[in-house]
C-alpha positions as a printed NumPy array, in Angstrom:
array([[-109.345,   52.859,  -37.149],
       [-110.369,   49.069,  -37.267],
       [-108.375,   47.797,  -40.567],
       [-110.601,   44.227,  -40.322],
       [-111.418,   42.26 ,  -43.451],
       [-114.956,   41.028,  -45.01 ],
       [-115.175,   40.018,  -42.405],
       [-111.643,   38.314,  -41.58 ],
       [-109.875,   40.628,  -40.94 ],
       [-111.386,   47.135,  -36.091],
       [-112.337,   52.002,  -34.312],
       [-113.716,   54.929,  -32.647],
       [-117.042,   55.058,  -30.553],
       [-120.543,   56.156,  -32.487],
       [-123.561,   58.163,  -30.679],
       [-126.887,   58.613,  -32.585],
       [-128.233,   62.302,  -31.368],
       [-131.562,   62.793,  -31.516],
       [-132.857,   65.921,  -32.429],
       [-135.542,   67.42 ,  -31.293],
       [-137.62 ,   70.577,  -32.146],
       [-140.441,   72.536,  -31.181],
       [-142.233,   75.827,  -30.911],
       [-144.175,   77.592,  -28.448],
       [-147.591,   78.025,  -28.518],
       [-149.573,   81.155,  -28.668],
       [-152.126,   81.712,  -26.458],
       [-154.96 ,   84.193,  -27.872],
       [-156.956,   85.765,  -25.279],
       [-160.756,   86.253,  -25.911],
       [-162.249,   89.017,  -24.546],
       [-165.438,   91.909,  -24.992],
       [-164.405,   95.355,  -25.349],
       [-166.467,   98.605,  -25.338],
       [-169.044,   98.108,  -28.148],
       [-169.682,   94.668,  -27.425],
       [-167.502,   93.649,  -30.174],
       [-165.319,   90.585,  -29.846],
       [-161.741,   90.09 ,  -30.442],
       [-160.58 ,   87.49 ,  -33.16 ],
       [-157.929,   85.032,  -32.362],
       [-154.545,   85.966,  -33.506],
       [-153.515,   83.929,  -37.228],
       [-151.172,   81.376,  -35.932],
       [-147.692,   81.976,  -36.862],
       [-145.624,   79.113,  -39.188],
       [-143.497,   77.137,  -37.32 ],
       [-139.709,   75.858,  -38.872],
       [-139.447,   72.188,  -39.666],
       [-137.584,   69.913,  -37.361],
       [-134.44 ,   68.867,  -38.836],
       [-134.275,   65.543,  -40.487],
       [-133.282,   63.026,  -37.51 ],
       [-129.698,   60.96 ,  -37.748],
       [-130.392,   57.336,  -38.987],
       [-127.187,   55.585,  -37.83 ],
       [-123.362,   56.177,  -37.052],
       [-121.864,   58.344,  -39.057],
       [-118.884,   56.329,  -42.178],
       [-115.935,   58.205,  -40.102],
       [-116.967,   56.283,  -36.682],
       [-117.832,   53.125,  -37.695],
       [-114.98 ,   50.846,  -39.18 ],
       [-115.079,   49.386,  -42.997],
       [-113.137,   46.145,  -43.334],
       [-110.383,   45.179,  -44.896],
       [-111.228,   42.929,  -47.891],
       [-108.645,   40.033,  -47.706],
       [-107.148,   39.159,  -51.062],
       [-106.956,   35.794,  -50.557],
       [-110.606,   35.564,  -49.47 ],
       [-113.974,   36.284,  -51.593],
       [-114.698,   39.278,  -52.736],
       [-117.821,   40.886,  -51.279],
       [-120.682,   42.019,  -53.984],
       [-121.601,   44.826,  -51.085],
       [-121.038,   46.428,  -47.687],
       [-123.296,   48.133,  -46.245],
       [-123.319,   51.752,  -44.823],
       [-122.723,   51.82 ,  -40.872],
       [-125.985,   50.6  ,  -38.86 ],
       [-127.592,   51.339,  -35.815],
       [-127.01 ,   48.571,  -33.534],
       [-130.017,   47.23 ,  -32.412],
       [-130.664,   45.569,  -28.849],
       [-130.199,   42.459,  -27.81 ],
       [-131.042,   39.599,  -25.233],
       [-127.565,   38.255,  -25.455],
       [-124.378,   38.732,  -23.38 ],
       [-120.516,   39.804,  -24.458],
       [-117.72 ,   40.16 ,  -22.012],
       [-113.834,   40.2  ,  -21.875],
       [-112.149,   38.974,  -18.606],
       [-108.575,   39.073,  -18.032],
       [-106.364,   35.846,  -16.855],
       [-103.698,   35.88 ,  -14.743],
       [-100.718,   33.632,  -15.423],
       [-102.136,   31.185,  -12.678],
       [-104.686,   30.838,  -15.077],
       [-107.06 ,   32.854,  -12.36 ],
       [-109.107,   36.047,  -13.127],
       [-108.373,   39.608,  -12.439],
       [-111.013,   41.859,  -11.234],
       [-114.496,   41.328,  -12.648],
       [-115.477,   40.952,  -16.423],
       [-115.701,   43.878,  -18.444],
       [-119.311,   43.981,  -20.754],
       [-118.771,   44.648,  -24.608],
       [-120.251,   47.643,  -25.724],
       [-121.377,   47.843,  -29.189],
       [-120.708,   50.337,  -31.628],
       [-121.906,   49.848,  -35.042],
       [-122.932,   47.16 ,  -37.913],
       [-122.313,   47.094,  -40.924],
       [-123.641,   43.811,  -43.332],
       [-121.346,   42.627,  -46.119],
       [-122.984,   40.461,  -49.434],
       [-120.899,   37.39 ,  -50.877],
       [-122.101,   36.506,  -54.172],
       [-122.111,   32.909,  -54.724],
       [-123.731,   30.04 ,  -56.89 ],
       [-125.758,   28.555,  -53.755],
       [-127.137,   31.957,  -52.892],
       [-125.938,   35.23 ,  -51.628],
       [-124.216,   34.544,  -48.095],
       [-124.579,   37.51 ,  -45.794],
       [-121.953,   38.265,  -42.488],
       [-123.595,   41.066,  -40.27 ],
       [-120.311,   42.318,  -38.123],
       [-120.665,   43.854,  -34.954],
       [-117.977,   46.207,  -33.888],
       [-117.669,   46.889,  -30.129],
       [-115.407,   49.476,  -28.316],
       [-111.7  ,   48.793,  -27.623],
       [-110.383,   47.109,  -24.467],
       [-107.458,   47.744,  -22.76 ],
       [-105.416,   44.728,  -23.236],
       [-101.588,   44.202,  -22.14 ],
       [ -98.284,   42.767,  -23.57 ],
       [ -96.986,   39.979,  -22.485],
       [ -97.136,   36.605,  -19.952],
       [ -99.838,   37.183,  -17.607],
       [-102.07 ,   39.053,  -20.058],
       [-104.396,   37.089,  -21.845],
       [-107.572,   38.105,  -22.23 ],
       [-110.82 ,   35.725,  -22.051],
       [-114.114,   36.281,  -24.653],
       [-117.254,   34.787,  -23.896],
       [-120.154,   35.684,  -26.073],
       [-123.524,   33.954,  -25.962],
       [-125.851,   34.835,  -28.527],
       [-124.498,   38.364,  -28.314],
       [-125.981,   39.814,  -31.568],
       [-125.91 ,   36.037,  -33.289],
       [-122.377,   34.941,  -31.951],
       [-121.895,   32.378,  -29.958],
       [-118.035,   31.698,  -29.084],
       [-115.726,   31.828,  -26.286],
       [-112.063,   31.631,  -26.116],
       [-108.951,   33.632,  -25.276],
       [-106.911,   36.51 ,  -27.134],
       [-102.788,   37.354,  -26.663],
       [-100.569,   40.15 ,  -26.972],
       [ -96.616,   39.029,  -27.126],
       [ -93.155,   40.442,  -28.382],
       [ -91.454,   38.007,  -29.463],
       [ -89.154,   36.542,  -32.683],
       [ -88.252,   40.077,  -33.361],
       [ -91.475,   41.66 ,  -33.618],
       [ -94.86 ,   41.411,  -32.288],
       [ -97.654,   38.466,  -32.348],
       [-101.577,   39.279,  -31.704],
       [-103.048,   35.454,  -31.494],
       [-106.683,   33.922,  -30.885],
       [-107.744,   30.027,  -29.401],
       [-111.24 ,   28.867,  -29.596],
       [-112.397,   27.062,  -26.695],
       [-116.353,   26.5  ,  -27.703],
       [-117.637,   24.169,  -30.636],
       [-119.941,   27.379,  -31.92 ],
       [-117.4  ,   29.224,  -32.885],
       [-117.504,   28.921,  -37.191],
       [-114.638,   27.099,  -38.225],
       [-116.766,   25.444,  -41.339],
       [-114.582,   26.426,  -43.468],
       [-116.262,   29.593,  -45.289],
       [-113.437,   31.952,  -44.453],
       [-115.456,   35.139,  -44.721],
       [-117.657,   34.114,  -41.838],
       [-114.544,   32.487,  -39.894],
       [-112.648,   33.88 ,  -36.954],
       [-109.405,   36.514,  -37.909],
       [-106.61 ,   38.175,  -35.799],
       [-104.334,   40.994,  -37.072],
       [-100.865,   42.252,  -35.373],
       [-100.391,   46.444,  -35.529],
       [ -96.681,   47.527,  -34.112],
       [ -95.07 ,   50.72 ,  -33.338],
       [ -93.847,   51.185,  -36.737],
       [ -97.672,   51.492,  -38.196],
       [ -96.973,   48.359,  -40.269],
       [ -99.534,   45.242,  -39.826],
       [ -98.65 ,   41.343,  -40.015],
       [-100.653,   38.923,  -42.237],
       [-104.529,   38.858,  -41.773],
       [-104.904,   34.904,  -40.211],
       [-107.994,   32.807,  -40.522],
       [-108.802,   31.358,  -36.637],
       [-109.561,   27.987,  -38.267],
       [-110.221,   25.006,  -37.997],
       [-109.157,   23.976,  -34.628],
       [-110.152,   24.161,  -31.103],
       [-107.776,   24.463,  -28.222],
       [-104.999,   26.215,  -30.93 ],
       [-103.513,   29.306,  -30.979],
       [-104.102,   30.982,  -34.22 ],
       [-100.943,   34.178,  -34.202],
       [-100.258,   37.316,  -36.516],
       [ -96.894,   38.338,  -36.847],
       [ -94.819,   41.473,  -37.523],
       [ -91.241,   41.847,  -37.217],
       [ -88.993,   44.79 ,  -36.607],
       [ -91.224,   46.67 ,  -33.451],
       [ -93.322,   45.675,  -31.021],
       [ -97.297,   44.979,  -30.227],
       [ -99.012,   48.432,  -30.771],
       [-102.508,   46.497,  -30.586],
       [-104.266,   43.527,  -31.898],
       [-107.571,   43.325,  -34.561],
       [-109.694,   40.644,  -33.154],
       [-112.923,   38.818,  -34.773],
       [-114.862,   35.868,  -34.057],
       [-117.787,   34.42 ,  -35.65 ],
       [-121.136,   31.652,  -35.682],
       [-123.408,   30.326,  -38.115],
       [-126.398,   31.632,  -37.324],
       [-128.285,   30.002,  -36.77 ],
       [-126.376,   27.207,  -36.033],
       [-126.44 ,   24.659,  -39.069],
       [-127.02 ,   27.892,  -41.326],
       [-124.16 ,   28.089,  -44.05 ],
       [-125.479,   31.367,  -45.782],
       [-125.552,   33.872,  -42.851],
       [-122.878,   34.421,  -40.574],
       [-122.469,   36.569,  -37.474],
       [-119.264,   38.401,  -36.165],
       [-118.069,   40.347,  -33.275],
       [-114.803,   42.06 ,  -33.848],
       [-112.629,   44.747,  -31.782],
       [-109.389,   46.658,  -30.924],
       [-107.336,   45.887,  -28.435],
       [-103.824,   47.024,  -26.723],
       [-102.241,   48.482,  -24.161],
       [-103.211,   52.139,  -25.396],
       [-106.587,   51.055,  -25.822]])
């Protein structure tokens, strides 16, 4: 499961099945017996309702964040939405330690929404998080992973994600590279990265804010990376401060 916060703080794929129904059609043949008399069409026959069709991703596939205690409180979350389609692009690419890429960038696939309410004396600020599937991210030098999102369902940020043992424990860390990235200071619609290690425990939920060109690190001693929470976020539109937009994900070398 995701474990990210409102939304600072990601886990299993959705489908939405459509069902369909239908019944045949009887055919009633008219015809004029002996007598001249002629037959009457057959009563038609009831046919069964179609089942109700799904409206979105099931609660069990699409993940509910973690509500940071530091952070405000949200007045609602919603239940998981259908993502809708978009013009925009998300990828991941992975860096070599020459700085270089390896093999071709990977698109992000999207999942599910969900839409969390903060209430709040200017208005009721809204963050609309878009989870997208897991990628398969490594441990260690060589590793890092590149993000480049542009307007990808409102978010508009690039920058590069880490997965290191180190200090004892394990450290999943975030740098933003691109000025659109939120870092205006309204946590809840702010950038967040948050360590998992093989003992199942989780290091502190960390705010990627405010600066560019910084690593941004959750830590957890005593085992090593399992996987990293990820999530990055814009105004949006730009200059809005009362709706946000985030992408957030999974990622590890089990991924």
């Amino acid at each position: 499961m995701y474990s990210f916060r409102a939304p600072r703080s990601l886990r299993s794929l959705a489908a939405t099945a459509m069902i369909c129904s239908g019944g045949l059609v009887g055919l009633t043949l008219l015809g004029t017996p002996v007598g001249g008399a002629t037959s009457q069409p057959s009563a038609p026959t009831s046919q069964p309702s179609a089942p109700p069709l799904p409206t979105g991703p099931s609660a069990a596939a699409c993940p509910m964040p973690t509500i940071s205690p530091n952070g405000s409180q949200p007045s609602s979350i919603s239940p998981p939405e259908a993502v809708p389609s978009t013009t925009g692009t998300g990828t991941f690419q992975k860096i070599g330690a020459n700085g270089q890429p390896i093999g071709p960038a990977v698109p992000q696939t999207p999942v599910c929404q969900r839409t969390l309410s903060y209430p709040s004396a200017a208005g009721d600020p809204t963050v609309v998080v878009t989870f997208v599937g897991n990628y398969q991210q490594n441990v260690g030098s060589g590793n890092v992973v590149e993000f480049v999102d542009s307007n990808y369902y409102g978010v508009n940020c690039d920058g590069y994600t880490d997965l290191v043992n180190a200090y004892g424990g394990g450290i999943a860390e975030t740098q933003l590279y691109t000025s659109y990235c939120n870092t205006d200071g309204y946590t809840p619609g702010e950038g967040a990265v948050q360590v998992f290690d093989g003992n199942s425990t989780s290091g502190g939920d960390v705010t990627v804010a405010p600066n560019f060109g910084q690593w941004y690190g959750s830590y957890d001693g005593g085992s090593t990376v399992l996987y990293g929470n990820f999530q990055i976020c814009s105004e949006n539109p730009v200059g809005s401060h009362t709706n946000y937009s985030c992408v957030a994900w999974s990622a590890g070398p089990y991924k």
